[in-house]
C-alpha positions in Angstrom: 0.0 0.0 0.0 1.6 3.1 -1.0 1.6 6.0 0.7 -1.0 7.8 -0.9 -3.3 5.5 -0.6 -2.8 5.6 3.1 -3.6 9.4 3.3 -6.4 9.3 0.8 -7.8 6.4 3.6 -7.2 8.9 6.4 -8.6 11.6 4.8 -12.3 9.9 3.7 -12.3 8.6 7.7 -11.6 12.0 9.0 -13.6 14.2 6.7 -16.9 14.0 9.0 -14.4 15.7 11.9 -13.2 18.3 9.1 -15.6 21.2 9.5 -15.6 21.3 13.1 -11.2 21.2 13.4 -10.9 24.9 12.9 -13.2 25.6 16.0 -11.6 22.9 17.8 -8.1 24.3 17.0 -8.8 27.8 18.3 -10.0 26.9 21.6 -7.5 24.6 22.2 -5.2 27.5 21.3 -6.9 29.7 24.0 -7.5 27.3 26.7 -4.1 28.2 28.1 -5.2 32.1 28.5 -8.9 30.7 29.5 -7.2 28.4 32.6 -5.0 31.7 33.5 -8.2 33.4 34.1 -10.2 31.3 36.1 -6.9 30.4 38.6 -5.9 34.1 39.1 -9.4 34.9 39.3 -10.0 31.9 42.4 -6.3 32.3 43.9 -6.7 36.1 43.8 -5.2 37.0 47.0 -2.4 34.1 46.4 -1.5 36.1 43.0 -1.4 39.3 44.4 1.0 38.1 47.8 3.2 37.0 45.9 3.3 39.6 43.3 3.8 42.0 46.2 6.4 39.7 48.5 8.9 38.2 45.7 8.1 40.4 42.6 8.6 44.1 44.7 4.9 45.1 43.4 3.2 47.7 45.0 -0.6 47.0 45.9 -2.5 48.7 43.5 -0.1 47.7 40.9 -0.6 44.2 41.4 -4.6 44.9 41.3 -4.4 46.5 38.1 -1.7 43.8 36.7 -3.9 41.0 37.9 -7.2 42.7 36.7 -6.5 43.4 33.4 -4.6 40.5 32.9 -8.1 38.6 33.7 -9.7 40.8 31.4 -8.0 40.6 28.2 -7.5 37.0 28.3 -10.5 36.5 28.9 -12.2 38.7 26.2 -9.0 38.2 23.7 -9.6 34.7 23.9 -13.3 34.3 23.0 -13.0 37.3 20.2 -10.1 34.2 19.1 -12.8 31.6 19.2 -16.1 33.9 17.7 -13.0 34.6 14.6 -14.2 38.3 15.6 -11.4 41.2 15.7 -8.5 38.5 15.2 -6.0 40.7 15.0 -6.8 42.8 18.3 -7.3 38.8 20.1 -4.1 38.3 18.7 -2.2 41.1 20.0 -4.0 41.4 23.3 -2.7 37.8 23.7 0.5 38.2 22.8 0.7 41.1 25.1 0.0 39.0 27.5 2.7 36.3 27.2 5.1 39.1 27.6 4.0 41.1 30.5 3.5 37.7 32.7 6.8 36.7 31.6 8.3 39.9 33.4 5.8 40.3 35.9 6.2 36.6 37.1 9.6 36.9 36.3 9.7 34.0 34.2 10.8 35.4 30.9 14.8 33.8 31.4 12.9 30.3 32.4 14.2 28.1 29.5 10.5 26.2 29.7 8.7 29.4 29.7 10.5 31.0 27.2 10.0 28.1 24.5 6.7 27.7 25.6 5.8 31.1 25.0 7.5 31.3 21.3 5.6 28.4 20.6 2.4 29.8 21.6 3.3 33.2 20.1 3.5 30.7 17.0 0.1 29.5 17.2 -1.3 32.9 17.6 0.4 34.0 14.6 -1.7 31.2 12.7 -5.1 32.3 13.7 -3.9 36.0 12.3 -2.9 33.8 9.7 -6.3 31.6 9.3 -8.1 35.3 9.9 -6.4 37.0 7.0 -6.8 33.8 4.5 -10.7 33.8 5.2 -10.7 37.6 4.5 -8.8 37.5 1.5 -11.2 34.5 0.0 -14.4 36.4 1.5 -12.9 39.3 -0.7 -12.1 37.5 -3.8 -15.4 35.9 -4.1 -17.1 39.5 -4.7 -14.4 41.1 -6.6 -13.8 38.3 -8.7 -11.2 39.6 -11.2 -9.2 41.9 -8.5 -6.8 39.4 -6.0 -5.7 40.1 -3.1 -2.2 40.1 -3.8 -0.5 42.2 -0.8 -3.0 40.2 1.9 -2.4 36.7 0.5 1.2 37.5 0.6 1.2 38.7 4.2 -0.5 35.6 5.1 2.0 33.1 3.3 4.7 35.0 5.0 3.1 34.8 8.6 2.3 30.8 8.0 5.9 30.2 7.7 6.3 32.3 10.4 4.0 30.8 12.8 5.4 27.0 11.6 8.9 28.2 13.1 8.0 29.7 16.3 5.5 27.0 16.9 8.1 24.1 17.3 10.5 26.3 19.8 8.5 23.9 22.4 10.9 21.0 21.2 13.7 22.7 21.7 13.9 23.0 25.3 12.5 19.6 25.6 15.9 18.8 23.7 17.9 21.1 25.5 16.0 20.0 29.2 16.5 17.6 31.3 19.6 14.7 31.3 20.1 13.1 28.0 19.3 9.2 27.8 19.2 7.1 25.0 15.6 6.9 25.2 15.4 10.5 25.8 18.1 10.5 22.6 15.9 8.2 20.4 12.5 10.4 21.0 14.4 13.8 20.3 15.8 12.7 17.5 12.5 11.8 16.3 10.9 14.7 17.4 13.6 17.0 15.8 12.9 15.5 12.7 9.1 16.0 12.6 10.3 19.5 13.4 12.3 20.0 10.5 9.6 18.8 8.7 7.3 21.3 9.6 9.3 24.1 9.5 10.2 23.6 5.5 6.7 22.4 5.1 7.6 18.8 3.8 4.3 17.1 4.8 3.6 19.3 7.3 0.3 18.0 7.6 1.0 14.8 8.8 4.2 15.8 10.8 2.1 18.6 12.4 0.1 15.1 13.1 2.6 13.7 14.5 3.6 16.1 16.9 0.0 16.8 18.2 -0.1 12.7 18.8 3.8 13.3 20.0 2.3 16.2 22.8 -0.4 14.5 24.1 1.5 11.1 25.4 4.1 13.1 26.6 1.6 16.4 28.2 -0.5 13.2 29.8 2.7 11.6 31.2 4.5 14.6 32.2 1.9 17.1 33.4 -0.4 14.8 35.3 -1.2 17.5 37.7 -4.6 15.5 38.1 -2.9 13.2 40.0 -1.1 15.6 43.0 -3.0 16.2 45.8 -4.6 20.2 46.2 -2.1 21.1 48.5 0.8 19.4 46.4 3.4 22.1 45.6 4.0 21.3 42.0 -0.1 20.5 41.3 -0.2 24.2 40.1 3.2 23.9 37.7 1.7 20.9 35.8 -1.6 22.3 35.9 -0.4 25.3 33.7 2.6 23.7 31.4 0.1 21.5 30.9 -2.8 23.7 29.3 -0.1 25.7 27.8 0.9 22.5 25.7 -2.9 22.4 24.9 -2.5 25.6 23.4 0.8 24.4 21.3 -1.4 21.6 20.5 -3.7 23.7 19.2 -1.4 25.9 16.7 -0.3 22.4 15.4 -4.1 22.1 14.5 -4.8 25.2 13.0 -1.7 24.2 10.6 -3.1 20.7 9.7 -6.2 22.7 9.3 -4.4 25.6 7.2 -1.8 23.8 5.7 2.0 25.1 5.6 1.2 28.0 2.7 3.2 29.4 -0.4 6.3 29.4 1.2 7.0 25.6 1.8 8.5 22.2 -0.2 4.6 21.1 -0.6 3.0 23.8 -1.7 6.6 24.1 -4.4 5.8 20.5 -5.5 2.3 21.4 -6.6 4.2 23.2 -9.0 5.9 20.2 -10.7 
């Protein structure tokens, strides 16, 4: 069986799923911001002690940080999922990532750091997915006048979302002790990477690294499993709906598919 035939297979089993992946993708994407929300929001006074006691804030600073915080994610991240005012979700967002990376002072954590590009890679597809569906919305009532400029910017922010999304894999490469099992599923890893990033199947490798993700988020971030008053219960709990999130950006591009500027789309052309 050759490998066409294989996808062709997986593709007439899937298609029922197909309409409803793009919804999927973006709430998956914002479940990480969504989670934020609710836990500042019910460990409030937690948040804002610490804030105060380790990050020097003063109080009304930490109100306003927390506050609006709560606020954008949570408004950002349904505009993400309505697909209303993508571009302001997607900055508010972004804005986001950054500022708790300071104001946590997390932004030299290795973890963080990756974690964050990788989400920042996701977000970059929904803008992405946003501008492709405007540019097609367009084209069908102006026929005979492209979009040029806007199709370009999106072809240009696909590749740039498929490199930022798989920063994740790098400091799970660059983490940890280095054993040969550890060895064999980097390696592996790496490669669906690479593959994603010059868009060479980047469908299925995108695949493979969502399948790749959730093994590893369930065996890793099991924070399900810790008791409430467990230390680490609130660590996992958060790497492991930010991995959700990464999970997500890898659907939006099996969803999207890796754009002009990859080997598929320049194979079409042979």
């Amino acid at each position: 069986m050759s490998l066409q035939s294989v996808e062709a297979f997986i593709d007439r089993v899937s298609q029922p799923l197909k309409p409803y992946v793009p919804t999927i993708a973006r709430f998956l994407l914002v479940v990480t911001f969504l989670e934020d929300s609710l836990r500042i929001s019910t460990q409030y006074g937690d948040q804002k002690f610490f804030l105060k006691k380790h990050r020097g804030f003063y109080p009304a600073f930490a109100d306003i940080f927390l506050v609006s915080n709560v606020l954008v994610m949570m408004v950002c991240s349904i505009l993400a999922i309505a697909k209303k005012h993508t571009d302001f979700a997607v900055a508010g967002l972004g804005l986001v990532v950054v500022t708790q990376g300071f104001g946590y002072g997390l932004i030299f954590d290795s973890a963080f750091f990756f974690r964050g590009i990788s989400i920042v890679g996701g977000l970059v597809l929904l803008l992405a997915d946003a501008q492709l569906t405007s540019s097609k919305k367009r084209n069908s009532m102006f026929a005979g006048l492209p979009q040029i400029e806007e199709i370009s910017h999106s072809t240009y922010l696909q590749l740039f979302g498929r490199v930022l999304l798989v920063f994740l894999f790098l400091g799970f490469l660059f983490a940890g002790k280095m054993t040969l099992m550890r060895g064999i599923v980097a390696a592996i890893a790496f490669v669906g990477c690479i593959m994603v990033v010059v868009g060479f199947k980047a469908k299925w490798s995108a695949g493979f690294l969502i399948l790749f993700l959730s093994v590893s988020n369930v065996l890793l971030n099991n924070w399900w499993s810790l008791h409430h008053t467990h230390p680490q219960r609130d660590f996992q709990r958060y790497d492991f709906f930010q991995n959700l999130s990464i999970m997500g950006g890898f659907l939006l591009l099996v969803n999207l598919g890796p754009g002009g500027l990859s080997m598929d789309e320049k194979k079409k052309n042979f």
